[in-house]
N, C-alpha and C positions, 0 to 999 in steps of 0.2 A: 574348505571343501566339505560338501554333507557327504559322509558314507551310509551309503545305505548297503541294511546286514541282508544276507539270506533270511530267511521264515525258519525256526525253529523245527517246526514238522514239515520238512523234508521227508518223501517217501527215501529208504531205505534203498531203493536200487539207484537212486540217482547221486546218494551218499558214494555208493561203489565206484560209480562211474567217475565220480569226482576225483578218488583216491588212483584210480586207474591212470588219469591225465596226469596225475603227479607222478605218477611212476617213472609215467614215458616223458617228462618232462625231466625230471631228475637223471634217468638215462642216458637223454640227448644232451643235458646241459654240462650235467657236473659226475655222472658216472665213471667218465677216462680220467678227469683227474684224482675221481676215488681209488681206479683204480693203480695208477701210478703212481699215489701214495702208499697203499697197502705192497706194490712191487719194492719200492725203496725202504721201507720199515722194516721188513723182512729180508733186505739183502744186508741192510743194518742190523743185524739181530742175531738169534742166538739159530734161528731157520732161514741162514742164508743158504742153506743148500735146496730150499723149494726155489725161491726167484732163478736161482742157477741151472737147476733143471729144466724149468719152463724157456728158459731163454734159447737153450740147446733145443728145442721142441719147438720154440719159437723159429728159429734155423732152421729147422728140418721142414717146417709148415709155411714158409714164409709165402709161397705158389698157391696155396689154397685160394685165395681170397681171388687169381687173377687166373684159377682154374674150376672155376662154376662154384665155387665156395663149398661150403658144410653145412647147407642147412636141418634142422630139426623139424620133422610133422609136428613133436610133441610141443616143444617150445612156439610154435605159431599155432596154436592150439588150446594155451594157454587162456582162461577163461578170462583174464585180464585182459585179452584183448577184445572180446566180446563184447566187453565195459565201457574199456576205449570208445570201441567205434560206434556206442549206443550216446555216448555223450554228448558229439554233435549234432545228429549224428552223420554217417557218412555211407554215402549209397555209391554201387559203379552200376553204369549204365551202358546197357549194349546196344550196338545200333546196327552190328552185321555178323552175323556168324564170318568165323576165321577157320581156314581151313587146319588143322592140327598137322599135317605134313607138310607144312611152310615152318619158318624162322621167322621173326616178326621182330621191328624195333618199335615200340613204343613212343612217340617225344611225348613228354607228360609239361603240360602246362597250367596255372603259372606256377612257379618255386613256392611266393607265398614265403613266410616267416620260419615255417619247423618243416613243412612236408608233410603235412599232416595227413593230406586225402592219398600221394602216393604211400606213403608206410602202412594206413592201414589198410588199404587196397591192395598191395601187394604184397607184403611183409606178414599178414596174418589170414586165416581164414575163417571171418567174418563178413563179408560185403559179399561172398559168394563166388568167386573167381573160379573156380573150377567147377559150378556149375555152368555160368554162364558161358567158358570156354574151356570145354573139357579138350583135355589132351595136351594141354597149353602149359607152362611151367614159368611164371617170372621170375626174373631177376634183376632188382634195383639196383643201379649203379651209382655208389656214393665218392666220395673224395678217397685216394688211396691211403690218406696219410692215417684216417680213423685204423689204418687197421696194423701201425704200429706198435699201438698199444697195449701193454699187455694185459689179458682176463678181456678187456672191456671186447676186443678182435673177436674174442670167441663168440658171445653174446651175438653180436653184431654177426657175427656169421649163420649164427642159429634162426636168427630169423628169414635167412635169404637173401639177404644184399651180399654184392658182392664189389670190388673194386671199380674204381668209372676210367680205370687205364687201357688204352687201343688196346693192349695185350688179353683184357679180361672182356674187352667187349668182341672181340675177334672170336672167342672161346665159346662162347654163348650162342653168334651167330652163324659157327660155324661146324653146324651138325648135320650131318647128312639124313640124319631120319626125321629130323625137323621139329615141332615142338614147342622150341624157343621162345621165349619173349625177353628179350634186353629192351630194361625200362631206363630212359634217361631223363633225366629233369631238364630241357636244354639251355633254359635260360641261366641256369647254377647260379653261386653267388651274387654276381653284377645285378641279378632279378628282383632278388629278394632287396637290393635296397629301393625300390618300387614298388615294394610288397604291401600299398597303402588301403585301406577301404574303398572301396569302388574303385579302385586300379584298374586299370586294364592293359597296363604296358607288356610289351614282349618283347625281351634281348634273345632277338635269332634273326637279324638282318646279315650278322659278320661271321654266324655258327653254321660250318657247312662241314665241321667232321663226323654229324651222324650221316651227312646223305651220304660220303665218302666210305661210309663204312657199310651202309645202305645197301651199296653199288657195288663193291668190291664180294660181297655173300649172298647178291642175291637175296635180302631179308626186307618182306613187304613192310613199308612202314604206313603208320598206326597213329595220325593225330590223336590227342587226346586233352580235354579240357576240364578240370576240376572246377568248375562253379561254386562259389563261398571261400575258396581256397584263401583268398587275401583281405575275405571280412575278420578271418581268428584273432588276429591281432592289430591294436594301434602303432605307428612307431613313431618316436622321434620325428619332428619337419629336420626334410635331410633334403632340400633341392640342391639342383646341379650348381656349383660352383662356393656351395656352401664348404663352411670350414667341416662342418662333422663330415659332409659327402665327400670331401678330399681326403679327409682321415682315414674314412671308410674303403674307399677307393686305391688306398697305397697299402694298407694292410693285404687288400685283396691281390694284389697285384704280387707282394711278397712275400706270402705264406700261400696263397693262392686261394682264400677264404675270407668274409665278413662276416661279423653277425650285426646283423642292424639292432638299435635301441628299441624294442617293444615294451609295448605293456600291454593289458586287458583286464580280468579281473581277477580278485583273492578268491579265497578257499570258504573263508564265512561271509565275504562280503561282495558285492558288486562295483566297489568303485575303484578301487588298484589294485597293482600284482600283475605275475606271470600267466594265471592262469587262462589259457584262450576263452574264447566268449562261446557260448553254446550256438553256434550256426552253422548250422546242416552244410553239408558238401555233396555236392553231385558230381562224380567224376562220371564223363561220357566218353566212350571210347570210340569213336570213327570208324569209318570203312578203313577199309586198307587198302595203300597206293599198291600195283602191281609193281615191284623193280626186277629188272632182268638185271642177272649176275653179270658186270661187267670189270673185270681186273684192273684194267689201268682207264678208266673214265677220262674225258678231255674236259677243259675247263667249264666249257659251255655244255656239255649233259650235264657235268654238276650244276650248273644254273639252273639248267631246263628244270631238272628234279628238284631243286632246292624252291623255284617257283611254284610248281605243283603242290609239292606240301602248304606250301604257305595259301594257296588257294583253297582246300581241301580240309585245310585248319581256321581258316578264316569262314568255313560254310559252315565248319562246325559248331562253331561260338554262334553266328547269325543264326541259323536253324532252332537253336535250342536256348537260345537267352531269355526271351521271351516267359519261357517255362520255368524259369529258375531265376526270377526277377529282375534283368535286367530292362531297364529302359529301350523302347526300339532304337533311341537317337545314339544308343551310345555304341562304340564300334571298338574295334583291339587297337591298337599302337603298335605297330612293329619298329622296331630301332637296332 
């Protein structure tokens, strides 16, 4: 296989950006197990009384994450993200003013390989979010279990995710002065092993707990589609009935997580590695469906509204492909 290197004179800021993807790359991948090394070294050690106190602190904070978290201004603030999101770079796009005294649930599509367009869209403030909707506050909802862990929880809090548990997405949407944005990724792991180049599949046929949660606060939801999301990365061929995609599939099922096989490019070179591919993201963010507050919903409003969205997110993708290169012929998958 020919590798071909990067160019020597590279400007200087795109050097940045580079380092910046590795950051958030290291973060995501292998951070919690740095940090659950440095927790057991220290409880081994002659400073087993720090792991011991955090653990107790750990007790005491364990609600945090499933009561609007702890985020940081300064840590999402941080000029590394700046870098980040210049890398591919990644834009949010607005399509309707939202009123700031509503609650809003976000579905953000597709998952895509890291989450790349929701984290920096929401998680830092560079793409502009508080201009575009001022008043508005989000909050990404991740897997609970990330925030077992210790040191790495804190972090992850500081940027503004918060828990993706009924308990922590109830808490979000349920403020009376309004505000709110609870971001969900809806397709979650099952997504991401579709998370191919030119993909265009949706797992949100069988996913009908945001509209239940929707419905039960009263919180307008918020199609939204990231364009480029799932050109960042190549993966692994993993078709259905494949031995990796069975592999793939029982993990998720038991842990309640996968990470698909990627690759894309290195750090000097263009032809292998982790490093995602430089292609822009366009996340659009929809009108907003009106939901009236309804406590105990019957099966069929939950359909009625789980239709609507799907209609209303399907207008969004057609409306706006065109613009962010997709082919006319080509349409979403829903499954």
């Amino acid at each position: 296989m020919k590798v071909e290197f990067a160019p020597i004179n590279i400007p200087l800021a795109r050097r940045i950006q580079t380092a910046a993807v590795i950051q958030w790359l290291f973060s995501f991948l292998l951070l919690a197990q740095c940090c659950w090394g440095v927790f057991i070294i220290l409880l081994l050690g002659n400073y087993w009384f720090l792991p011991v106190l955090y653990a107790l602190w750990l007790y005491l904070d364990w609600e945090t994450p499933q009561t609007g978290g702890r985020r940081s201004k300064w840590v999402r603030n941080w000029t590394v993200w700046k870098y980040f999101t210049d890398y591919f770079p990644i834009h949010l796009i607005k399509t309707s003013d939202l009123d700031p005294s509503q609650n809003y649930l976000f579905g953000f599509h597709p998952h895509g390989i890291l989450v790349a367009g929701a984290f920096g869209n929401f998680c830092t403030e560079y793409t502009g979010f508080k201009e575009l909707f001022p008043g508005l506050t989000p909050y990404l909802h991740i897997l609970p279990f990330w925030f077992g862990c210790p040191f790495f929880r804190d972090y992850a809090l500081s940027t503004g995710v918060v828990s993706a548990s009924k308990k922590s997405v109830s808490h979000v949407l349920n403020n009376d002065r309004g505000g709110n944005v609870a971001v969900i990724v809806i397709g979650g792991a099952e997504e991401s092993l579709d998370a191919h180049p030119g993909s265009l599949t949706l797992s949100i046929l069988k996913r009908r707990g945001f509209i239940k949660m929707a419905l039960k606060y009263g919180a307008h939801l918020v199609p939204v589609f990231s364009f480029g999301e799932n050109e960042l990365f190549k993966q692994v061929a993993n078709p259905k009935g494949s031995w990796l995609r069975t592999l793939q599939e029982s993990l998720r099922k038991i842990v309640g997580f996968t990470l698909p096989l990627f690759h894309a490019r290195g750090i000097f070179q263009y032809s292998f590695g982790l490093m995602p591919y430089r292609k822009p993201i366009h996340t659009v963010v929809g009108k907003p469906i009106t939901v009236k507050q309804n406590l105990n919903p019957t099966l069929e409003e939950i359909e009625q509204l789980h239709q609507t969205y799907l209609r209303e997110l399907n207008k969004l993708f057609e409306d706006h492909k065109e613009k962010y290169g997709i082919p006319d012929h080509e349409s979403l998958l829903f499954k």
